[in-house]
C-alpha positions in Angstrom: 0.0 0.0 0.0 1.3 3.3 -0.7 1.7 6.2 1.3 -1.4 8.2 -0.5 -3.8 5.5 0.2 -2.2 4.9 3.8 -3.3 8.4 4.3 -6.4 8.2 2.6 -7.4 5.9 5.0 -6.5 8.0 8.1 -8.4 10.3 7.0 -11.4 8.2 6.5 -11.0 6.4 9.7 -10.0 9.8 11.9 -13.2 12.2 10.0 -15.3 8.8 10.7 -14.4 8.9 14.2 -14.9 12.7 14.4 -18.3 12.7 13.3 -19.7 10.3 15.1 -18.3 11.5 18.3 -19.6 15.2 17.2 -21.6 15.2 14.0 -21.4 17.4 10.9 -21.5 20.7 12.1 -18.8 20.4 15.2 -16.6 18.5 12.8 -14.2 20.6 10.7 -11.8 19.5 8.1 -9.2 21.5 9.9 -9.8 19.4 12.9 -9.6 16.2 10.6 -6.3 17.1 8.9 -4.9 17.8 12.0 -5.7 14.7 13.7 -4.9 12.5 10.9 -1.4 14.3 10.2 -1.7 16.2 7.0 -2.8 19.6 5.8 -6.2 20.9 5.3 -5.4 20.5 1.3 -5.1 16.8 1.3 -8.3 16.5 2.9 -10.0 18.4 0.2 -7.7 17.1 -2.6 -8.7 13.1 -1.8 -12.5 13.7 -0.8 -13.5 17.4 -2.0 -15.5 18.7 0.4 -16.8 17.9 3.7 -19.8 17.3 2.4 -18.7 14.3 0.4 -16.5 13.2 3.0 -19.3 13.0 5.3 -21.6 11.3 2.7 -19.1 8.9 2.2 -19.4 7.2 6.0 -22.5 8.2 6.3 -23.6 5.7 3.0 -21.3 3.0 4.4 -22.5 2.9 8.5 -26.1 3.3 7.0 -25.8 0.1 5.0 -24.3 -1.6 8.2 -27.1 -0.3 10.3 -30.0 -1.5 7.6 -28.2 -4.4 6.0 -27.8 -5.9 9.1 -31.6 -6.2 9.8 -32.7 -6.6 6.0 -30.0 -9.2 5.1 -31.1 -12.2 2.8 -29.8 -15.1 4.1 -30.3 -18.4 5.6 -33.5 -19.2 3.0 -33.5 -22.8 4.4 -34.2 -22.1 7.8 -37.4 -22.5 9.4 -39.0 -18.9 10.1 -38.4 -18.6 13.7 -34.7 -19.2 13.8 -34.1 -16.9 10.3 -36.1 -13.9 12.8 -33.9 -15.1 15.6 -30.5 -14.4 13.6 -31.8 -11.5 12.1 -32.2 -9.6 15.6 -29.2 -10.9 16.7 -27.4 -9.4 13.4 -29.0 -6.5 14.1 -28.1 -6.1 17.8 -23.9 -7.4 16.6 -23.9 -4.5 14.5 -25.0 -1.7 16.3 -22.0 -3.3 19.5 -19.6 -2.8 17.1 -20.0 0.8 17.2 -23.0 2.0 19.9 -22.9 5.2 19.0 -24.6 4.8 15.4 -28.0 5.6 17.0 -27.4 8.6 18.6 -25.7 9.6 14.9 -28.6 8.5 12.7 -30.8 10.6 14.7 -28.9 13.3 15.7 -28.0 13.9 11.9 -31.1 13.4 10.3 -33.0 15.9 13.1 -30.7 18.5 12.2 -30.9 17.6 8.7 -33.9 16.0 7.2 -32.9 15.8 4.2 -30.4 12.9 4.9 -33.4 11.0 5.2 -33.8 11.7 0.6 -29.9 10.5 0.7 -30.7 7.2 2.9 -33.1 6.7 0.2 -30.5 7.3 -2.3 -27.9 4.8 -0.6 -30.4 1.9 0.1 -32.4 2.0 -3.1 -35.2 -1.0 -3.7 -33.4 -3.7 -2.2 -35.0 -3.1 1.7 -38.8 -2.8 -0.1 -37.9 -6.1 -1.7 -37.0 -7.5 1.2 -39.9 -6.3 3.1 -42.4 -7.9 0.3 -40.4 -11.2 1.1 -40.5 -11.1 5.0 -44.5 -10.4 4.7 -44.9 -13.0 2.5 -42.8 -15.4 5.0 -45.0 -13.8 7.8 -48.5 -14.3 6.2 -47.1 -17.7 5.9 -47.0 -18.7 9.5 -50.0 -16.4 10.4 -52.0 -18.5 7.9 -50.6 -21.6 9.5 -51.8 -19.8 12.6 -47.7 -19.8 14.4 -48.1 -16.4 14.3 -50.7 -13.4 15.3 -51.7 -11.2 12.7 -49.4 -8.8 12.4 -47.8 -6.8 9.5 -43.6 -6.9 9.3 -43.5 -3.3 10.0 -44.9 -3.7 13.4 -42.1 -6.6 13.7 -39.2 -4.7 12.7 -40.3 -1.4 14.7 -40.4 -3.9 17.6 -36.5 -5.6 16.7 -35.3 -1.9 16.4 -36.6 -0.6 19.5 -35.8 -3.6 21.5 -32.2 -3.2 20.2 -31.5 0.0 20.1 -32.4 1.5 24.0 -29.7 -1.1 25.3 -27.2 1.2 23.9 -29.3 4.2 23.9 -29.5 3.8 28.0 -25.6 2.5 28.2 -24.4 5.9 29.8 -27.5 6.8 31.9 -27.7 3.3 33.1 -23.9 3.0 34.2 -23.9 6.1 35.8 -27.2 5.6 38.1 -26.7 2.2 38.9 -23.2 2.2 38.7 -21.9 -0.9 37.5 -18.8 -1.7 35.6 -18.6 -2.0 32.3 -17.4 -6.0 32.8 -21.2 -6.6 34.5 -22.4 -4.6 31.5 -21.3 -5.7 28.9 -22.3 -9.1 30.7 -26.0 -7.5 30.9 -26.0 -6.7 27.0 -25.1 -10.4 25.6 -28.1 -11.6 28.6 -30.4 -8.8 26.6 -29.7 -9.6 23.3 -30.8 -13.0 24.2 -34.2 -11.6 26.1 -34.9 -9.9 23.1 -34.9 -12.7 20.8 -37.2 -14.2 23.2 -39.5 -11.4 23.8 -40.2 -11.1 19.6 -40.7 -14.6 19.4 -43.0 -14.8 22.5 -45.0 -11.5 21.2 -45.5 -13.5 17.1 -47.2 -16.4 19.6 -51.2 -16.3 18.6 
């Protein structure tokens, strides 16, 4: 690898950890070049603006964060057990970096229109899941397994569930005090409770 695209990289990785620690607007690319070792210009000069920089892991931890829960996979696997590694997916991929909540909705509240570029980034693929997970759904309802239901009520359920664990990480530490060993103990029990409390709440 040569020394352009080893910086390259820093950049990417040091402006991707900047903005998720302080979003778009506290980030500069002054701060960026600094931090990753180069001047201002090379910032500009390998991504353009901060604008495109930003889009840039925006569009990739967006695809994480939906991919993860949308994934096709594991056709042959009964229904239950396809849901069960979908949440669990899900839940892996927001530990790997807790603070994508916070920088979905932080940066779409201050911006709505990143919710036109999510569209942008994930194009038709999630609807076409969707048409397949309600047609796997209607399945087992018709075979009465499940309660009537609609797969946007079950994925509003998987992403709420998930989510507050790492939403309520800081609060929850602070008040109750306990280390991160005992929580991090707490998350892999709740990841497992969730799982359980989806498939419990499809039950007719």
């Amino acid at each position: 690898m040569s020394a352009e695209e080893k910086m390259e990289i820093t950049i990417l990785k040091v402006a991707t950890r900047l903005f998720l620690e302080k979003g778009f607007k506290a980030t500069s690319t002054t701060e960026i070049a600094k931090e990753a070792g180069c001047n201002q210009a090379l910032v500009h000069y390998y991504y353009r603006t901060k604008d495109k920089l930003f889009d840039a892991i925006f569009e990739k931890k967006i695809k994480v964060f939906i991919g993860s829960l949308l994934q096709i996979g594991h056709e042959d696997l009964p229904f239950e057990e396809k849901l069960k590694k979908k949440i669990e997916s899900h839940f892996d991929a927001i530990k790997e970096d807790p603070r994508l909540p916070l920088f979905f909705f932080g940066e779409i509240n201050s911006n709505p229109k990143r919710m036109e570029s999510i569209r942008e980034i994930i194009g038709d693929l999630p609807q076409m899941v969707l048409v397949q997970m309600q047609k796997e759904l209607d399945e087992e309802i018709s075979k009465g397994n499940v309660r009537p239901m609609t797969v946007y009520d079950l994925l509003l359920s998987i992403v709420s569930l998930n989510i507050i664990v790492f939403l309520a990480e800081p609060m929850f530490k602070t008040i109750t005090k306990i280390s991160d060993e005992e929580f991090s103990k707490l998350r892999e029990r709740r990841k497992k409770e969730n799982v359980e409390i989806i498939l419990r709440s499809l039950k007719p």
